[in-house]
Each structure stands twice: as C-alpha cells, then as structure tokens.
C-alpha angles and dihedrals in degrees: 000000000000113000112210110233094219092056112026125060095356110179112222113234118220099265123254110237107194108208112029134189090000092303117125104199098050126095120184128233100031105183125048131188119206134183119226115245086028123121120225134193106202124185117200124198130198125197126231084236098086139008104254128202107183119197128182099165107166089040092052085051091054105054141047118252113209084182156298124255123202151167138014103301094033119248113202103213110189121204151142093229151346132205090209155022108215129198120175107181107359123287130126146268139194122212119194121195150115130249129238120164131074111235164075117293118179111205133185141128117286123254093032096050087087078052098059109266095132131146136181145205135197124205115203121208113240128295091240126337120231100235124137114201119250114256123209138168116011098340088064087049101263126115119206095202085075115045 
C-alpha cells in the first residue's frame, strides 16, 4: 500500500505568527528546515496589528498544495498555486502540502520585507530515495543471444 505524502504522516510546522509582542514588524519563527517527499501541514497567524500580505513566490512554485483551510467554520480552498496570503485584520490560515524541491525560499509579507521582516525556509533533499537501478541484458536475466 502507497501512502500519499500530503495526506498520510504529515508533520506539523511550528506555526508563523505575523505580528508578535505588539510589534508590528516582527514574525516568529523566522528559519525553517524541510525534507523533500514530506508532507507538511503549516498555520500561519496574523495579528490585528497590521495588515499583512505574505509572499513566498519561488517556495509556492517548488512544492504541491493539497489545499488551504480557513476560516470558522473551515473553508477547504484547492489549488495549484497562489501569489499571496492576506490578512486583512488578523485571523489564520493552514496550508497542507508537500515539499519538492531542494532550496532555499525567503517569505515575508510584502512591503516590510525591505524592513527586515524576512524568513526563510530550506528545503533538504531526501534522506535516501528509493530508486533501484534498471537492469537490462544479462544482468536483468535475459540473454540476447537468444531472442
């Protein structure tokens, strides 16, 4: 049985809170490390104290969204990609995916990111890929002398 990696043993991120201690222009945490072929489930919290844009453009390229959930009651959005996170006056978001490309992705909302206001996250590639190699001729059992 094949277990789908956006489904099955996701591994919860700390969330990112967007406006932390009163301030405005600060995000904790602020790094990330991800393993290629997992499956993650991320929240992500904005204060009321902003209005908060988040992009991550190159990291939303690199992995697969199963989908989004928002909202009370939850709301399951579906799609391939997205060009921002917007929070108009605080609330929360999930995001469920898996990542799949090896890199290094910087995030952070638009307009302070110039400020400082910069994350990242690195995405490892896996520990060891399950791969056997292709075997042909006499080493996969046939001979061609005798076809």
């Amino acid at each position: 049985m094949i277990l789908d990696p956006a489904v099955h043993g996701l591994t919860r991120l700390e969330p990112l809170q967007l406006g932390v201690d009163g301030d405005s222009s600060k995000m904790t945490p602020t790094e990330y490390t991800l393993k290629s072929g997992q499956g993650y489930r991320w929240k992500i919290k904005a204060s009321d104290l902003n209005e908060y844009a988040l992009v991550m453009p190159e990291f939303v390229r690199n992995i697969w969204i199963r989908k989004i959930e928002v909202g009370e009651p939850e709301v399951e959005i579906k799609a391939v990609t997205f060009d921002e996170l917007e929070f108009e006056d605080g609330g929360e978001v999930e995001l469920f995916f898996v990542a799949v490309r090896p890199g290094t992705y910087n995030f952070g909302p638009r307009g302070l990111m110039e400020r400082g206001m910069v994350g990242t996250i690195t995405v490892e590639g896996p520990d060891k890929l399950d791969i056997a190699p292709i075997r042909r001729g006499k080493a996969a059992g046939y001979d061609d002398d005798n076809e």
